[in-house]
N, C-alpha and C positions, 0 to 999 in steps of 0.2 A: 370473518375476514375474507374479504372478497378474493379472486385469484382472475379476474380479469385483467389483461394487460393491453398493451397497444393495436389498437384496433378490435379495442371488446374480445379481442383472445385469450379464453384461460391457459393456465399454466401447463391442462390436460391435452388441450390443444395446440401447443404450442410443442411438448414431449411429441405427440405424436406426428407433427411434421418436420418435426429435427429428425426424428429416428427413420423415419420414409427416405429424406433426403441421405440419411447417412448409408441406403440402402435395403435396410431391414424390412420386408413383406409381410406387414402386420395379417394374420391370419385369423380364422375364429377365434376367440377364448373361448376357453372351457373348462368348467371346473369351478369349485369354490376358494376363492384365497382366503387364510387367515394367516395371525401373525404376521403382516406385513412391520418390518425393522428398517427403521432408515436410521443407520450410521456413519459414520466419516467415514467416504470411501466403498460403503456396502449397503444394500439393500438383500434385504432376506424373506422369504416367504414361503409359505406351505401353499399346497393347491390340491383339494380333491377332487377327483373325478369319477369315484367309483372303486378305482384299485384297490386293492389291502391296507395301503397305505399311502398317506399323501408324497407328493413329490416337492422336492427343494429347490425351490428355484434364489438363484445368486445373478446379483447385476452389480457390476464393481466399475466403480468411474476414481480418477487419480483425485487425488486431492489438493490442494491449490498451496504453496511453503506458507512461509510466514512473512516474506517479503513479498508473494503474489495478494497475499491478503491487504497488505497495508496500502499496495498498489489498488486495489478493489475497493477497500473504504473511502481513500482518499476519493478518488470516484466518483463513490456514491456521496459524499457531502458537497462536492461539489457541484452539483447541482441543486439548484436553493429548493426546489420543490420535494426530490429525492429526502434530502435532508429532513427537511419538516414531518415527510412521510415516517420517516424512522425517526425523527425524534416522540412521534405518538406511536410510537410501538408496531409499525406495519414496515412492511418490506416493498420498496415501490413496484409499482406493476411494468414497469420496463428495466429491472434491476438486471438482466441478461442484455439488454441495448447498454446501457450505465457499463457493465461489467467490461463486453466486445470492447469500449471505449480506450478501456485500460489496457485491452489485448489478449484479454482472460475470460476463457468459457464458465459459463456458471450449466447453461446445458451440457447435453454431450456434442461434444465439436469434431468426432470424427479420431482419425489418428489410434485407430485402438481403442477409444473408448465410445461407449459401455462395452466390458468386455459381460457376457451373455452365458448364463448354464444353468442347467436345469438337471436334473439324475433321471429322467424319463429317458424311456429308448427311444424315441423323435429324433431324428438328426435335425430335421430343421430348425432354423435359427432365426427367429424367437419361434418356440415351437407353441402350441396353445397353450400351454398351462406359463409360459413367457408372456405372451400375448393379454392373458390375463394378469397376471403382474404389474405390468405396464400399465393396465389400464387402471387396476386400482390406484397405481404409483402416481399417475396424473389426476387422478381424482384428489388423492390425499394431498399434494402441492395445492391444487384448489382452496382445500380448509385450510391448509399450514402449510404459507409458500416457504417458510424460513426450512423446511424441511429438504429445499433445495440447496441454501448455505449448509444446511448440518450434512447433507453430501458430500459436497465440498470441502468441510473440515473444519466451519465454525456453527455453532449452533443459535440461536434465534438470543441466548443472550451474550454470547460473545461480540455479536456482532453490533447487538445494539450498546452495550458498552462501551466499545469501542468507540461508537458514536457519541456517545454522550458524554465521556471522560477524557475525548480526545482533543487538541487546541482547534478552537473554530478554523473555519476555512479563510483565507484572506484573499481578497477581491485583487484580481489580478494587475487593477488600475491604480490601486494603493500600494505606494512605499513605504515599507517596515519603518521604522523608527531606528535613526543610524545610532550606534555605539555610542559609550559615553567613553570619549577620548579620540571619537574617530573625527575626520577633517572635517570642515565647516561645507557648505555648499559648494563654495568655488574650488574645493579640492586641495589638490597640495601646493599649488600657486598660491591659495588663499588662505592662508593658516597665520597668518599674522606677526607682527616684527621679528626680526633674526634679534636676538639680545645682544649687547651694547659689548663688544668683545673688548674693549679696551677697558669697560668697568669692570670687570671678569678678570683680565690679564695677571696672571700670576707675575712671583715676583721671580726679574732676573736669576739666572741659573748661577749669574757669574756671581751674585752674593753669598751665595754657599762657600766662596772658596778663600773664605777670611781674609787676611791682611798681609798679603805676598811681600815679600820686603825688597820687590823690583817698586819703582817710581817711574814717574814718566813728567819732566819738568814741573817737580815737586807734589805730584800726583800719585795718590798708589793706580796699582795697575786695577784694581777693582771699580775707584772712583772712572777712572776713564773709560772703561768699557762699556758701566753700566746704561748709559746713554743707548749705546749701537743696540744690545740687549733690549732695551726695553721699546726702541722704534722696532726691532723689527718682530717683537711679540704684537705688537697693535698695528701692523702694518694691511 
């Protein structure tokens, strides 16, 4: 799996011009690393140089929530090339451009992170046995770039999961398919006849009030009312 990204730059290359810009004065390496560990949030590794014992080098970057993540897939499906790339099991080679998009570092962006340590007495920072770290740590992004998401805090099949079980993306120039019971095109002007209120109209109130034993020129008072009553139900 290749780790070239835009503009023929590996992932190795790409760690180490984040980390210059962020200030860091890459120095010698020195020393053998082994055990290199990439976890959510941690990188770990031994480095010998000779000493008694190796020294422990620690590189801790934050990790992205659960809501920065869905922000980041979305993202990445979003782009139909991005997409296809992860749906054959690769991680795009501009997936940190993809990422920036969303407003979410996938390198280290600065602000504190990577926070940097080492148990050697070197004050400097990254001292060489750091130096060396880093340089395996961009190496191994090269073979297995998803080892920068399992950084981040999803790991190569989380992510592609994600992509694969999640609803496709919809083209921005297509409208969803409207509710069933929602307005027709023309909106709420155009929803079609008001129903026939006078077929509807209940019956006068004043029939409920049985057979009053007032009259009105031979009329009960019901029979005469019920007229007024029922114009101004259907008025």
């Amino acid at each position: 799996m290749t780790g070239a990204g835009s503009g023929g730059r590996t992932w190795a290359a790409r760690l180490d011009a984040r980390l210059a810009g962020l200030g860091y004065a890459r120095g010698p390496a020195s020393g053998r690393v082994t055990g290199l560990a990439v976890e959510p949030g941690l990188v770990t590794a031994r480095v010998r140089d000779g000493a008694p014992t190796p020294w422990t080098v620690r590189i801790e970057l934050p990790v992205l929530t659960d809501a920065e993540w869905r922000r980041a897939e979305r993202a990445l499906v979003a782009d139909s090339d991005a997409r296809e790339q992860l749906l054959d099991g690769e991680l795009p080679p501009d997936a940190d451009a993809l990422f920036a998009r969303a407003g979410l570092p996938l390198l280290p962006a600065g602000d504190g992170e990577p926070v940097l340590g080492c148990d050697c007495p070197d004050w400097a920072l990254p001292c060489a046995h750091l130096t060396a770290v880093l340089a395996a740590l961009g190496a191994a992004f090269d073979d297995e770039p998803f080892l920068l998401t399992t950084w981040r805090g999803r790991d190569r099949r989380a992510v592609l999961d994600a992509v694969r079980n999640g609803p496709p993306p919809v083209p921005l120039d297509d409208d969803p398919a409207p509710d069933a019971g929602s307005a027709p095109d023309g909106g709420f002007w155009d929803c079609g006849d008001l129903p026939d209120r006078r077929a509807a109209a209940p019956a006068p109130a004043v029939a409920e009030l049985g057979r009053p034993a007032v009259s009105v020129r031979g009329r009960t008072l019901t029979d005469t009312l019920a007229p007024a009553y029922e114009a101004f139900l259907t008025w």
